[in-house]
C-alpha positions, 0 to 999 in steps of 0.5 A, spaced: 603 266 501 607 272 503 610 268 510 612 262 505 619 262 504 623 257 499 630 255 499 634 252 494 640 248 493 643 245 486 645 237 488 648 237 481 650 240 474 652 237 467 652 238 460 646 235 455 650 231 450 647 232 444 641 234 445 639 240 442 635 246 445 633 243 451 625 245 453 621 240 456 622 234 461 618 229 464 620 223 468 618 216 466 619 209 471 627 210 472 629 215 466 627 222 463 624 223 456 627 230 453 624 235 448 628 240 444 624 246 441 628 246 434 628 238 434 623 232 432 626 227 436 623 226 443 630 223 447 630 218 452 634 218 458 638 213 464 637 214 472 644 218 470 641 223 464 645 219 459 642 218 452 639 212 452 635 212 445 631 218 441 625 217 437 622 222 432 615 224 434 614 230 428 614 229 421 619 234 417 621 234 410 625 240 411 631 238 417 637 241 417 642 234 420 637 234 426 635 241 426 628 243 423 630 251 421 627 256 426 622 259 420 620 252 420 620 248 426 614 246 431 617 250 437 616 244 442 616 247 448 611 245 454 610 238 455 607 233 461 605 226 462 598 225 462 598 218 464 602 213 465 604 212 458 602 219 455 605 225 454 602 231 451 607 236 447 604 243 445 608 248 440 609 255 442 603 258 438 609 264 438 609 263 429 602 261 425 601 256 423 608 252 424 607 252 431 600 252 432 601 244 433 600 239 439 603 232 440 600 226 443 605 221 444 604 213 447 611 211 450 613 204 452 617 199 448 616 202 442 614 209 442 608 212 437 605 219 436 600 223 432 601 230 430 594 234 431 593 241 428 590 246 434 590 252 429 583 254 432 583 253 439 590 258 439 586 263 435 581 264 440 586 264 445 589 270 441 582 274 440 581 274 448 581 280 451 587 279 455 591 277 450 591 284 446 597 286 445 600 281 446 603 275 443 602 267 444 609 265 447 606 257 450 612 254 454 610 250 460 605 245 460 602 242 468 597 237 469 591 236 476 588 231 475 583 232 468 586 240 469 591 242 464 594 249 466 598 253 460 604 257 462 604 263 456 610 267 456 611 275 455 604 276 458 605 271 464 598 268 463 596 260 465 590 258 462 586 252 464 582 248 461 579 240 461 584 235 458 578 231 457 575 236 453 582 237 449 583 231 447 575 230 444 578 236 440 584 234 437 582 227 435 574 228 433 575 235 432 569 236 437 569 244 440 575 246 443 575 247 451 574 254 452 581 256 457 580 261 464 586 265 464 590 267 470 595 272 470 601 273 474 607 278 477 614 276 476 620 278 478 625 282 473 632 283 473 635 289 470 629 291 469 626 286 464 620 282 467 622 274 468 617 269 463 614 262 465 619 258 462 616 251 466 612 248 470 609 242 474 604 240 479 605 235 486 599 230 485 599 230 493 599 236 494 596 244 493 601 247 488 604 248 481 611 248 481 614 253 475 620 256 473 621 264 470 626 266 466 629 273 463 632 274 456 633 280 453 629 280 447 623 284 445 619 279 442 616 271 442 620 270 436 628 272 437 632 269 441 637 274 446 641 275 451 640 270 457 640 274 464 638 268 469 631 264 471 627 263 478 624 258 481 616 259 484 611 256 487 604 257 485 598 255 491 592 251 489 586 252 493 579 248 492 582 246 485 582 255 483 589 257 483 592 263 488 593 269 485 599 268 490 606 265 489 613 266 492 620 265 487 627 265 487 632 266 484 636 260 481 644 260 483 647 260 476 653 255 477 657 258 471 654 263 466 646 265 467 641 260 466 636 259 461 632 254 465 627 251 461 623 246 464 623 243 471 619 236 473 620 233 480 624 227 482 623 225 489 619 227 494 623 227 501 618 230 505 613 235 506 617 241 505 623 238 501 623 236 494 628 234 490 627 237 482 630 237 475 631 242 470 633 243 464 636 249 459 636 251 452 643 256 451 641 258 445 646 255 441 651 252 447 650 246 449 644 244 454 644 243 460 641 239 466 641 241 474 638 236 479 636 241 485 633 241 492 628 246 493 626 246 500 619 250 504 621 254 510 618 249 514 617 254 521 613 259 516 609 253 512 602 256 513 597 254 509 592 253 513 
């Protein structure tokens, strides 16, 4: 994809009121459902990101106010639709076993949820060859069909494996899908790699879209200073992911980004795509940026 270029511009740019540490969004009809990392509510939001509703989605007898404490809390991080009335959230795997956690939850008029308990199918991520040395950090989460994709942060994996499969494990606790691994180059600033921090997929067309960010911290655990976040695109052919991809880094609008997740909001053509993102400022408020994110169309060579 090295003749592929990506272009972005930010439509608009407004605080996330009172929603915690902003990790995962998905669009459901006109709205958004949001997650915070340290909250056990699943935030509904209007067509204009106002705050329409929250619904508790994991159980804690341990809340301070609205806040589960960091020793404690799941690490809600990776979350995508995976039907037309579910949506899957997976903790960070990044502390055993508080966030070795997924979440499946059915939304409608009343939204209901079940917690499920993925300690094995995190320890057999953490034993793989490629893993050693490093830490499990989950933060992104991309639906293909009956294909989840993974992002891990740190070591910049993606781990692919059978929804099918994975739901049988969590609900009759069959054998967990054993994941193929990907494993990527990203960009640094100031020297210090970017990590995956979100990521979606186009139903109709062959890439993953993920964002990275940078955070001046020496492990999955502790927060740091937040340095700026890229917007990518990862190239699928015949179902495989291309070792291939192309970034950019996201302007920041006022102070650097932390962006967290990213889902598409309208298609309006084949090299234009209007995007969502949101950030976790690390004790600042959230935020929630809309962007246009456009393919340089004379330099679109797939074929």
């Amino acid at each position: 994809m090295q003749h592929l270029k990506l272009h972005i511009e930010i439509l608009s740019w407004q605080i996330l009121e009172d929603i915690p540490s902003a990790s995962g969004i998905v669009k459901f009809k006109d709205g958004y459902y949001v997650i915070g990392d340290d909250s056990p509510y699943l935030f509904h939001l209007g067509k204009n990101f106002d705050l329409v509703s929250k619904t508790p989605i994991f159980s804690s007898e341990k809340l301070e106010g609205t806040i589960i404490p960091k020793i404690n809390k799941p690490d809600f991080e990776a979350m995508e639709m995976i039907s037309t009335t579910e949506i899957l959230v997976f903790g960070s795997g990044s502390k055993s076993p508080e966030r070795d956690v997924c979440v499946l939850i059915e939304i409608g008029d009343e939204a209901s949820y079940q917690e499920y308990d993925i300690s094995l199918f995190y320890d057999h991520i953490r034993e793989m060859d490629i893993m050693q040395g490093y830490e499990l950090d989950i933060e992104a989460l991309a639906r293909v069909g009956d294909l989840l994709y993974l992002f891990n942060r740190g070591r910049n994996i993606i781990f692919s494996f059978s929804l099918r499969e994975f739901l049988a494990y969590c609900k009759t606790k069959s054998s967990f899908p054993i994941p193929k691994t990907h494993l990527f180059s990203l960009p640094k600033i100031k020297g210090l790699q970017a990590g995956f921090s979100g990521a979606t997929s186009f139903q109709d067309q062959p890439y993953l879209i993920f964002t990275a960010s940078v955070e001046d911290t020496p492990n999955a655990y502790d927060d740091g200073d937040i340095l700026g976040s890229y917007l990518g695109i990862i190239k699928m052919k015949n179902g495989q992911l291309d070792n291939d991809h192309v970034f950019q880094q996201i302007p920041n609008p006022e102070s650097p980004l932390k962006v967290e997740s990213v889902i598409i909001d309208k298609v309006i053509s084949d090299t234009e795509t209007e995007l969502v993102l949101v950030t976790d400022n690390d004790g600042a408020p959230s935020e929630i940026l809309r962007l246009r994110m456009i393919l340089d169309k004379d330099q679109h060579k797939y074929q």
